[in-house]
C-alpha positions in Angstrom: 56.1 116.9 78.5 56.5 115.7 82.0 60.2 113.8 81.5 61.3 117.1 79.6 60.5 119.3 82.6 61.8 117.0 84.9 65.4 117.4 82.8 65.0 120.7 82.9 64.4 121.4 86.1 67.3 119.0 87.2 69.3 121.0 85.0 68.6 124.8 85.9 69.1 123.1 90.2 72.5 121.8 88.9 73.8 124.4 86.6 73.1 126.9 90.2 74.4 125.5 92.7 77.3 124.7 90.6 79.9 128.1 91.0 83.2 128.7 89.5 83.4 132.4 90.7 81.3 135.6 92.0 81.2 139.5 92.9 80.2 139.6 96.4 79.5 142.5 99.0 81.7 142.0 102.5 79.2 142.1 105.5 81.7 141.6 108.2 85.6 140.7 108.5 87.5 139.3 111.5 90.0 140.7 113.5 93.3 139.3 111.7 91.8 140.0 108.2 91.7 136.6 107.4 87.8 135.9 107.1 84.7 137.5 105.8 80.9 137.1 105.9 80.5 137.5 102.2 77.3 138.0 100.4 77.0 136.7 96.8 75.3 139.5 94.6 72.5 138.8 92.0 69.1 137.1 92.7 68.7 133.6 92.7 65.2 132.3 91.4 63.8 128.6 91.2 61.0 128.2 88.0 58.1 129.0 89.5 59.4 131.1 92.6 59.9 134.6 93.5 63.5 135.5 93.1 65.6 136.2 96.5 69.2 137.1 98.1 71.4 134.6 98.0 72.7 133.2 101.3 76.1 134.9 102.5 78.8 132.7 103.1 82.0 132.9 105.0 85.3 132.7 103.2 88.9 133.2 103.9 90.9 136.0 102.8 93.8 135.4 100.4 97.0 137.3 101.6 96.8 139.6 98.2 93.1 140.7 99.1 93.2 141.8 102.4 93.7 145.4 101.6 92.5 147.9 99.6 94.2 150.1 96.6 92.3 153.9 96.9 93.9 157.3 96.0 94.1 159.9 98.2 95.0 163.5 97.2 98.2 165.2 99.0 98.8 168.9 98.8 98.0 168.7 95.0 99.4 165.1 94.2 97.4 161.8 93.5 99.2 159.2 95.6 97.8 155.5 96.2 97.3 154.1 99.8 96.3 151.3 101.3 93.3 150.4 104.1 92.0 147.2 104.9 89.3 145.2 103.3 86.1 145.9 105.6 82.6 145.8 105.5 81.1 147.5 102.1 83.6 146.3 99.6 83.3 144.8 96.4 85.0 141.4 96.7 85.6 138.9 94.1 85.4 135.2 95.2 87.2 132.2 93.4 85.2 128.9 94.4 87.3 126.0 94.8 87.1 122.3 93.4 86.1 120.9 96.5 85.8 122.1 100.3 88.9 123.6 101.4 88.7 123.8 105.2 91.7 121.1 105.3 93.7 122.7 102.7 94.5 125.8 104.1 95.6 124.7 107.6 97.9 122.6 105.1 96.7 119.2 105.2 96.5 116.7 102.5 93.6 114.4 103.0 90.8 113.8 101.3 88.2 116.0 100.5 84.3 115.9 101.2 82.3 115.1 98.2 81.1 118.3 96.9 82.0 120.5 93.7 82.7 123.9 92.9 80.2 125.3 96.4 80.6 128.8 97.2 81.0 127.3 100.8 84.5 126.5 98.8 85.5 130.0 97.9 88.0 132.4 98.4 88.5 136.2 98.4 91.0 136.5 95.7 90.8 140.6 95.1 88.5 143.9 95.8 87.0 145.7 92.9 87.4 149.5 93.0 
């Protein structure tokens, strides 16, 4: 009984902390749109424990997501027009193989161990 809990438990911690993606809720962006205090939705519970928020993280921006798709009517015609991502939104977040920080200031070095972190992620769209 004691080994099998011991697997388990090992195996809920893993199969959390590893992410491949996630709806989150932007908190904050910065000034050039190309960075946001994201944080993850859904509750995150250890056996045992009361289940809590997770903790936001701060991602950057693809080009694609950093505005917003919303129609507007115009003297009786439904047009589409676009406004920046801001605080509120819906945002879906891609997490990365491994810790991008290099990567997108274009460097090709090796990466920090570390898998699939939502540290790692990126805002790749907003949801409607």
């Amino acid at each position: 009984m004691g080994i099998q809990k011991y697997f388990d438990d090992m195996s809920q911690r893993l199969s959390m902390e590893l992410s491949v993606a996630f709806v989150g809720r932007v908190l904050s962006v910065d000034a050039g749109l190309t960075r946001a205090e994201v944080q993850p939705l859904g509750l995150i519970q250890q056996r045992g424990e009361a289940a809590k928020a997770q903790a936001s993280v701060s991602v950057p921006i693809a080009w694609t997501a950093r505005y917003k798709l919303e129609p507007v009517t115009h003297e009786g015609l439904e047009l589409l027009t676009y406004r920046k991502i801001s605080a509120g939104d819906l945002v879906i977040c891609v997490c990365c193989d491994h810790d991008i920080s290099q990567d997108i200031r274009g460097a090709n070095v090796l990466p920090e161990a570390g898998r699939h972190s939502k540290n790692y992620s990126v805002i790749v769209g907003v949801l409607p």
